[in-house]
C-alpha positions as CSV (number, residue, x, y, z in Angstrom):
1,X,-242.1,-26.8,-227.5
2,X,-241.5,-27.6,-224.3
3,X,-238.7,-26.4,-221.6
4,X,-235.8,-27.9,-221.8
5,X,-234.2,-28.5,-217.8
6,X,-231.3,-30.3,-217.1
7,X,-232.4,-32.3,-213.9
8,X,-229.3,-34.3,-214.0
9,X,-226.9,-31.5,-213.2
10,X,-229.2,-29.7,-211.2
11,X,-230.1,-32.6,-208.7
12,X,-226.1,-33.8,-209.0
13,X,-225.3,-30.3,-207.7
14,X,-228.1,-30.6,-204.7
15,X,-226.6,-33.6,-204.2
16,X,-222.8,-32.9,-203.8
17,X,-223.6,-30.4,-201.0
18,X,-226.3,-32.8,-199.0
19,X,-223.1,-35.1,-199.0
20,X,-221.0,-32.9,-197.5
21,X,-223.4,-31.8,-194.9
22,X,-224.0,-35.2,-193.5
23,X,-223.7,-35.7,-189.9
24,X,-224.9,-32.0,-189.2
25,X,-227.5,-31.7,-186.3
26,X,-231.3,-31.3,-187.6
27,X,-232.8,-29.8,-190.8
28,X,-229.0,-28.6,-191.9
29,X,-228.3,-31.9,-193.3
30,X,-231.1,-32.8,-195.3
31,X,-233.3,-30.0,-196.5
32,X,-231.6,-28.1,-199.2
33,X,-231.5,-24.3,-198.5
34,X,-230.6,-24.9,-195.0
35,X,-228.1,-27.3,-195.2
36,X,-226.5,-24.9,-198.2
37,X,-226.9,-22.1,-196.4
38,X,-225.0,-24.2,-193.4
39,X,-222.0,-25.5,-195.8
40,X,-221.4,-22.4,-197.0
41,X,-221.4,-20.7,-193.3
42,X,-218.6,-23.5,-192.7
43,X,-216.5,-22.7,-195.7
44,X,-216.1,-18.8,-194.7
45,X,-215.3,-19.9,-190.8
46,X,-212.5,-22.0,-192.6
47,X,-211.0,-19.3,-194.5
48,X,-211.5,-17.3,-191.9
49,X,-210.1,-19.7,-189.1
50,X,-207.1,-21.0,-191.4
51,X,-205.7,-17.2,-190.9
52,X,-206.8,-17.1,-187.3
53,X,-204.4,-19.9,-186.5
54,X,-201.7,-18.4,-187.9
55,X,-201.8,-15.6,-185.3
56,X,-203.2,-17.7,-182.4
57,X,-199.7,-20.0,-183.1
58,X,-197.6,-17.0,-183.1
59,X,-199.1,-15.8,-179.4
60,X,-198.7,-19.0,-178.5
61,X,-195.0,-19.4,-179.3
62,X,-194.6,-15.9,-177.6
63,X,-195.6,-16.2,-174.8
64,X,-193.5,-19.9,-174.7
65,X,-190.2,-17.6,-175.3
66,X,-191.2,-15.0,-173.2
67,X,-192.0,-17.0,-170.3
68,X,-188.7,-19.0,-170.8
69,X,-186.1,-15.8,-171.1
70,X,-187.8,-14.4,-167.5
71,X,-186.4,-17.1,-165.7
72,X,-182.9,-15.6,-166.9
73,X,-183.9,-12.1,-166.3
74,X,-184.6,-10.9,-169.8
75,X,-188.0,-10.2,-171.7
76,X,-189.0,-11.1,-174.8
77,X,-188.4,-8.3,-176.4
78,X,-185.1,-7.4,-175.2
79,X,-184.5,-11.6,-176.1
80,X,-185.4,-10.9,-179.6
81,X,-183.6,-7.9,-180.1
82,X,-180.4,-9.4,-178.7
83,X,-180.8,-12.6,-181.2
84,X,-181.3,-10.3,-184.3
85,X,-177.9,-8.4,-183.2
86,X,-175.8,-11.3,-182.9
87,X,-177.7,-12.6,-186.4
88,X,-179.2,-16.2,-184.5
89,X,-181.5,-16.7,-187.2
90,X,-184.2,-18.9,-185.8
91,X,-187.7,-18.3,-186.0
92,X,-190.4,-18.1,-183.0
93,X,-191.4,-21.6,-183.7
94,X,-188.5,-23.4,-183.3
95,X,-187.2,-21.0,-179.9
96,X,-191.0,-21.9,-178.2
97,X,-190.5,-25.8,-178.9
98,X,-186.5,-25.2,-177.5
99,X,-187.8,-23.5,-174.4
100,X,-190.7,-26.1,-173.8
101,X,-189.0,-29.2,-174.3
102,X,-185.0,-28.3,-174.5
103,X,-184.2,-26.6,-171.7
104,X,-180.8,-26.8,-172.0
105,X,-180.3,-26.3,-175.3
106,X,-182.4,-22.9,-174.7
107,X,-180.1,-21.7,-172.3
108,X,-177.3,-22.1,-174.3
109,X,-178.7,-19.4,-177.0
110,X,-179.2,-17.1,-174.3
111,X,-175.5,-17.4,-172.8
112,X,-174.9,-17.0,-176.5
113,X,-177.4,-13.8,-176.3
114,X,-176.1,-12.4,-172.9
């Protein structure tokens, strides 16, 4: 008797990746092992990278507060301690987009820090 293969499923599955690879440079988007090997390259920098710009934000928006406090005479650090005392509850985010774009407003929460 003769082997039973399931081409379908087999070429479907060959198929789903080849279209997700389209548009890459070269061999990686039409011969098989390569372009797999290529798509799933690209899916660990994604995990990877969807963490990474969690903490490359969070620098961001620290340096954004830090460099807005100086001009008052206070650093970061001593900014954040003096929020969390007087229990100003607002995260890093929101204080970097204040200081960029809201000057005044910013000052205000440091007279209310000071």
């Amino acid at each position: 008797m003769s082997r039973s293969v399931n081409h379908v499923a087999s070429r479907a599955r060959r198929k789903k990746i080849l279209k997700r690879t389209k548009g890459y440079f070269g061999k990686r988007k039409n011969v098989w092992t390569v372009a797999k090997n290529t798509w799933e390259k690209g899916q660990q920098y994604a995990y990877r990278d969807r963490k990474a710009k969690k903490r490359a934000f969070r620098s961001l928006w620290i340096t954004r507060i830090n460099a807005g406090v100086r001009k008052y005479g206070l650093s970061y650090s001593a900014f954040m301690g003096k929020l969390s005392k007087k229990g100003i509850e607002l995260n890093r985010k929101t204080l970097a987009d204040l200081a960029m774009n809201n000057p005044e407003a910013f000052k205000a929460i440091i007279d209310l820090v000071k």
